[in-house]
N, C-alpha and C positions, 0 to 999 in steps of 0.2 A: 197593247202588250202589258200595258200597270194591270189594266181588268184582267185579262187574262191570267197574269200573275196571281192576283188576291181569289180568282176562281179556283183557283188549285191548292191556293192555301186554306181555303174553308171549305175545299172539299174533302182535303188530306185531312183540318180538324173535325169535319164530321164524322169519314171515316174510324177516326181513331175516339172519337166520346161511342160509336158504334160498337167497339169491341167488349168481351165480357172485363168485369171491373178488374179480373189477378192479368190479363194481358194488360191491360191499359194503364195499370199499375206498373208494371217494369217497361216501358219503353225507357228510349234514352231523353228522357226531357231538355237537358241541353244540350244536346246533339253534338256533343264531345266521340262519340264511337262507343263509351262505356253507359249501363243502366247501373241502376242506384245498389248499395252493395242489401236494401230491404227485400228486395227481390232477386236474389242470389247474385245480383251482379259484382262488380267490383270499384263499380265509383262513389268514394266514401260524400260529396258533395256532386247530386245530380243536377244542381239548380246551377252551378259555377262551369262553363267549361274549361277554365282555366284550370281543375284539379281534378286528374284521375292518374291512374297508374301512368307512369311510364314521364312525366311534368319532370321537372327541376323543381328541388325543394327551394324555396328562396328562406332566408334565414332570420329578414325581420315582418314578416307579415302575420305570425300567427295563424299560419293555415298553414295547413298537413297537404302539401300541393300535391304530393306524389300517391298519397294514400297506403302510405307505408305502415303507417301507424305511428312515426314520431315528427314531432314538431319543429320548424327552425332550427336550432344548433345546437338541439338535441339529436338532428338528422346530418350523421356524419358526410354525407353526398351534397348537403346544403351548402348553396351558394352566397356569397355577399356577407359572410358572417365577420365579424370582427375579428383581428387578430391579436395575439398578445403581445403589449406592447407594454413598454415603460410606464404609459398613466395606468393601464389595466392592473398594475399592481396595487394594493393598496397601500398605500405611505403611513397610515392609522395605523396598522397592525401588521409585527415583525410575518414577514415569510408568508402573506396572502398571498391565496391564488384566485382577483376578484373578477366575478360576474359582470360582462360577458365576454372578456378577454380571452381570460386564462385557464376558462375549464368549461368543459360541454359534455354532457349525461353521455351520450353514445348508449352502446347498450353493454347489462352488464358481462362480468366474464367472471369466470367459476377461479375461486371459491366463493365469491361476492353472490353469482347467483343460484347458486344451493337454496333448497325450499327446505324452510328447518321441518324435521321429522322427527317420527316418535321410533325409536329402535324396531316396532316389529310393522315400520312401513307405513305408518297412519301419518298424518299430517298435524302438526306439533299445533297445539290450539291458538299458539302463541306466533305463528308465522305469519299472518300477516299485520298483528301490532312492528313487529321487527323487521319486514323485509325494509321499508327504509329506514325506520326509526333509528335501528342498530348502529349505521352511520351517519346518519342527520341529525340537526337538531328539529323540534318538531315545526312542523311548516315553513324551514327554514334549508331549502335543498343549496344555498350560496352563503353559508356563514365562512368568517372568515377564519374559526376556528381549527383545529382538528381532525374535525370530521369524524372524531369519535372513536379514531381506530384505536385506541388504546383501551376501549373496554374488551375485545377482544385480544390486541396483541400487546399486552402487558401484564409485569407479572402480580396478583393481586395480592401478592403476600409486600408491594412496595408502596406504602402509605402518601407517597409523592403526590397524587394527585387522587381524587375520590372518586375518577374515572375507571381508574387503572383495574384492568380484569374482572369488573364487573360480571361478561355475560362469559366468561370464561366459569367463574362458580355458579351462576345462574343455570347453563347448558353446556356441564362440562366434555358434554363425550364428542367425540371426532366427530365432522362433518362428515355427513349433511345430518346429524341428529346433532349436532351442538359446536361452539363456538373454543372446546378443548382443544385443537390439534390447533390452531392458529400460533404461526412462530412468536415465541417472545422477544419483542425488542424494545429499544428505548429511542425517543425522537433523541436528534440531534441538535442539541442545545449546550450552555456552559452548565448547566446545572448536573446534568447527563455527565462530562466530561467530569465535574469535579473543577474547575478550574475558571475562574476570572480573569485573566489576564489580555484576554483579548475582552472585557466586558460583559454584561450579560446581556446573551443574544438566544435565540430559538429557532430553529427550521420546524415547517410543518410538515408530517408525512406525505401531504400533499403536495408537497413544492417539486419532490421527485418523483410521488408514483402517481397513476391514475386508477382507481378501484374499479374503475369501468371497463377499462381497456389495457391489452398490452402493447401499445403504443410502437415500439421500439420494436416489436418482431411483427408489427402489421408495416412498419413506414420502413423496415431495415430488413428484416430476416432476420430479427437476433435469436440467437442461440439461450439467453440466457431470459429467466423467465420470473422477471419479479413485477409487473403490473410498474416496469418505468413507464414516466412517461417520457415525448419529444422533445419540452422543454423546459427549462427549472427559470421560475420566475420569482426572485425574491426580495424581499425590502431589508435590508439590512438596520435595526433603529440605533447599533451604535454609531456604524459608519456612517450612516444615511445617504449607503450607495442602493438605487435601484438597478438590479440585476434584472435583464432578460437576456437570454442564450439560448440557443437549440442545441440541443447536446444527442450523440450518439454513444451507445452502449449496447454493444452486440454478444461480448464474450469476458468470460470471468478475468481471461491474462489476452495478451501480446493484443494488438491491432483492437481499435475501439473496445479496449478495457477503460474500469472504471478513470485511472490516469496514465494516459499511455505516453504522454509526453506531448507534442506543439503538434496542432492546435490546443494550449490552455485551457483555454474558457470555451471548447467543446467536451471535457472532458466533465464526467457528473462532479467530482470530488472538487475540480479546479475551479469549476465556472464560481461558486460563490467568495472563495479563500481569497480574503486581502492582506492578510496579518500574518497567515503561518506562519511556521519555520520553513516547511516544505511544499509544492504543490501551489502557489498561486497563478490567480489566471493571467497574471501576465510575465508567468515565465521569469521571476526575479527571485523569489526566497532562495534566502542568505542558503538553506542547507540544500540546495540544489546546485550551486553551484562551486567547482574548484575555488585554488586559492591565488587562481587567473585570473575568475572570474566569467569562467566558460560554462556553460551550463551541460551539466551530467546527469541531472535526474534524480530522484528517490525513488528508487524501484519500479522506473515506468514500466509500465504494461503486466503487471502482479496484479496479483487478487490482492486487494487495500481491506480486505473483511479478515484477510490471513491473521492481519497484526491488528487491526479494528475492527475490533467485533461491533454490527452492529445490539445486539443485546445489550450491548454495554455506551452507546451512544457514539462509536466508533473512534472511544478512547483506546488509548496505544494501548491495549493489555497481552499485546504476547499471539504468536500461534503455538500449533502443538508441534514438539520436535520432530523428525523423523528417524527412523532408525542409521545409525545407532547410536543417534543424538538423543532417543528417546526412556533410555538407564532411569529407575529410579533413585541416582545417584545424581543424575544431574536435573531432574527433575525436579528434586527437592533443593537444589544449589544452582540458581542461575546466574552466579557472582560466578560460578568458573568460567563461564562461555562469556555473559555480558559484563559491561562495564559498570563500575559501582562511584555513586556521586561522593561528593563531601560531606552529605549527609546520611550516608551511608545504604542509601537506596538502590536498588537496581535500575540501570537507564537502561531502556530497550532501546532507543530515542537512536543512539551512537552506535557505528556499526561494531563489529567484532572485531577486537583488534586483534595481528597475526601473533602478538605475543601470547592470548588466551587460547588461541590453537594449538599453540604449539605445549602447551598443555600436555595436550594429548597426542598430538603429532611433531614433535619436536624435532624429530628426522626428516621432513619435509623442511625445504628455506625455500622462501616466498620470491616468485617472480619478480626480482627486482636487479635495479643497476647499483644497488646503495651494499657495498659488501659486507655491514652490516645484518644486512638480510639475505645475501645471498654471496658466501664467500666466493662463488665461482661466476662474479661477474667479469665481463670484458671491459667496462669500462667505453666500448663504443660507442653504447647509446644510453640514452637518459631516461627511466620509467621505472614505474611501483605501482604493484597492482599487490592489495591484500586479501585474502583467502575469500572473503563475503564478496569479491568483486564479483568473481567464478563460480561462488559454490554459497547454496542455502541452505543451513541444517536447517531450515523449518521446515521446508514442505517441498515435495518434488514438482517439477513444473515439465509439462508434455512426458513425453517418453526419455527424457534427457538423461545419462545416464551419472552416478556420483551426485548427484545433488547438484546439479550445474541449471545456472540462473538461461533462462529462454532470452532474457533481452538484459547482455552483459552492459555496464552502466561504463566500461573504458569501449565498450565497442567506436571505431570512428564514426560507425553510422548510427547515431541513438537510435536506438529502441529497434534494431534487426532482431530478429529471433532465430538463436545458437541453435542448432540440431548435431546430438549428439546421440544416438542410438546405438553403438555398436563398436567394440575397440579397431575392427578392421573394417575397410570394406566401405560400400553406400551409407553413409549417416554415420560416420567413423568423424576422428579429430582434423584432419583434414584432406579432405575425399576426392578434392575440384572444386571446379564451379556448382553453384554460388559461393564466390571467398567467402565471403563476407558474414555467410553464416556458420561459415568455420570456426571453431572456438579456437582454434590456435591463430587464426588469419583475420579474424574481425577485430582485433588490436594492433595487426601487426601493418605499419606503412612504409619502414625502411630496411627490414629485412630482407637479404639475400633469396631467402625462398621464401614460400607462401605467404604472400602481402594481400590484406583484405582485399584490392581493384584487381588481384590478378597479375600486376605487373614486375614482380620479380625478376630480375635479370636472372636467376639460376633458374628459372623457370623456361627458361623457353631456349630452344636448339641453335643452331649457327645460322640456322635460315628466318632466326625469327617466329617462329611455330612453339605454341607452348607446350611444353611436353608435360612440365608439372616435377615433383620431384617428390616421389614413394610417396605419392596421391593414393588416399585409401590403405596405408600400409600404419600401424599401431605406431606413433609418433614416439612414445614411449618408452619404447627398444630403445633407442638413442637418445633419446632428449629426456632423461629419469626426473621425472617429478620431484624426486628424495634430492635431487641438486639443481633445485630452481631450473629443470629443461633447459640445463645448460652443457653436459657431461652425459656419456653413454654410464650405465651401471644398471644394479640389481632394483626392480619396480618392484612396489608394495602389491603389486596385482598377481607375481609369480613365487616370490621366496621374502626372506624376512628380510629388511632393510638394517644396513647397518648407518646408525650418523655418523656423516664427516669430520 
């Protein structure tokens, strides 16, 4: 049977030295299924049967197992590859993201892979010194630097670093002919902010985005589209906290916004924050919480870029008013609306108090038990809600109508999202079920009628059945905003309001 064996094997190899040289040339030499890709085939190594198409990439061997064309964990489908972990960070330098933990090539994504061009279509002579150079440093694809982005997104007129917008005056016209339309911003650092107080630290651009990939809308479906990545891994050198978190970021406001409230330290803004004022990841800064002690939030589930721009290091500088917050009267005077320090500065920092409202809304008294604020109290129950609780002049959020906040900060339930579309009717003040996103009902837990859980005793019939009460009917009519929704009279929606 062995002879017989070895008879067939060198009759198969004469057969096959027998044939003309271009056939004997593409057989499958290691008789993997695939021929070699020299003679059209597709197995990029015909001597290994361990590698052709269709393999698992494995992640530390240095072979291209699948024949994809990328290597190891540069091949997002590769297996065995290291994850990022607390030593992967580097402890040497603030805010690394170190090789082979914490960052892997992938392939890139536009605008990163834009072929630089010449305006009428020719190939920029200069495109391939720059396709990696632009953000590498040279022969260095894992430094633990910056990765360069701030020759493009930085403004070159700011002498801070000799980086800064470089290939912005070098190639200024929009992509794909130049490196001009790239947003201007500033990393995130104390230097950036203007401020020492928490010491001087620095985040790398790196630390949240990936320029390869958009991570976050391939692992989540996000909506929002800034090359985040999955996870923010950083060294902190004042604290000498090493951070590693996975964080989720799918939409600009409500539900996996950038801080939308617990989980903390999933949250991009929260995960690194030890020191704030507001927004740390474990849920304790002093300005989050009442004067209980109960944690209520700083604007969870907001666009955090409203009031922190990034361009500006995602120092507090302000959004832009909305109408009819947007006068050039108050424009140029933000000491009417905001609160003004001892030093005689504008704080954004503090929310608006109902006394600077009442400024201009003076005939409005604030939803409260304090008769102070609202003469037409009962005196039954105990609460104070001020004007910023409810309502945003800076910026509209959903379809909400007035200026009304999507995720009220007295809601019972943090961080629900208020729907408010319409004075009657579906998406009215309060419509039914869901209470809770009722703006009249998602504060409210001891009220006679419409109580966030639905359980109102004036709600529901003698059988027990909930009937609701003028569910979908303009709240308004009765309950006049002009007297703390305490009193029926004339609303500022229909005729002119007279003060009490």
């Amino acid at each position: 049977m062995v002879v017989q064996g070895r008879w067939m094997v060198a009759a198969l190899a004469a057969a096959w030295m027998a044939l003309p040289v271009a056939v004997w040339a593409c057989v499958d030499a290691d008789f993997d299924g695939y021929t070699a890709v020299s003679c059209g085939g597709t197995d990029c190594d015909d001597t290994n049967p361990a590698v052709h198409p269709g393999m698992t990439e494995l992640c530390t061997d240095g072979i291209d197992n699948d024949c994809n064309g990328v290597t190891d964990m540069a091949d997002l489908g590769a297996v065995g590859c290291a994850t990022c972990s607390y030593s992967a960070c580097d402890p040497a330098s603030i805010g690394s993201n170190d090789y082979p933990g914490c960052f892997s090539l992938g392939a890139l994504t536009a605008p990163h892979l834009n072929q630089l061009l010449n305006p009428d279509g020719s190939v920029h002579p200069d495109d391939s010194t720059l396709w990696c150079g632009k953000c590498h440093e040279a022969n260095n694809f894992f430094s633990p630097m910056r990765y360069q982005c701030q020759r493009c997104h930085a403004d070159p007129n700011d002498p801070s670093d000799p980086l800064n917008g470089v290939l912005r005056l070098q190639y200024p016209l929009p992509a794909p002919y130049g490196f001009g339309s790239a947003p201007i911003v500033r990393t995130h650092s104390a230097a950036a902010l203007g401020d020492t107080k928490y010491g001087s630290w620095a985040a790398n651009c790196v630390n949240c985005h990936n320029p390869h990939e958009d991570r976050q809308r391939r692992k989540y479906g996000a909506s929002i589209d800034k090359l985040l990545n999955w996870w923010v891994c950083f060294t902190n050198g004042v604290t000498g906290d090493h951070i590693f978190d996975w964080i989720e970021v799918t939409a600009r406001t409500g539900s996996g916004s950038f801080a939308d409230g617990p989980p903390h330290n999933e949250n991009i803004c929260e995960t690194c924050h030890t020191q704030t004022r507001h927004h740390r990841r474990t849920g304790d800064a002093p300005g989050d919480l009442d004067a209980n002690g109960a944690y209520v939030g700083h604007h969870d589930g907001e666009d955090c870029m409203t009031c922190h721009s990034h361009a500006d290091g995602f120092a507090p500088t302000g959004g832009t008013p909305q109408p009819p917050h947007d006068g050039q009267l108050l424009l140029d005077n933000c000491q009417y609306c905001h609160v003004v320090d001892g030093a005689g500065q504008v704080n954004f920092a503090t929310p608006i108090p109902n006394a600077n409202c009442k400024r201009c809304h003076g005939y409005r008294n604030a939803h409260s038990s304090d008769p102070a604020e609202n003469p037409y109290a009962s005196g039954k129950y105990t609460y104070a809600f001020q004007c910023v609780d409810c309502h945003d002049p800076m910026f509209p959020e959903g379809a909400n109508r007035k200026l009304l906040r999507e995720a009220n900060p007295g809601s019972v339930v943090p961080g629900v999202q208020v729907v408010n579309t319409t004075r009657s009717g579906s998406g009215s003040l309060a419509d039914g079920p869901p209470h809770d996103a009722n703006v009249c009902e998602t504060c409210h837990t001891q009220t006679d009628h419409h109580r966030h859980d639905g359980s109102a005793p004036g709600d529901f019939d003698a059988s027990g059945s909930y009937v609701g009460h003028h569910d979908g009917a303009y709240c308004m009519l009765c309950h006049d905003h002009n007297r703390a929704f305490m009193v029926p009279g004339p609303t500022s929606e229909y005729e002119t309001p007279v003060a009490p």
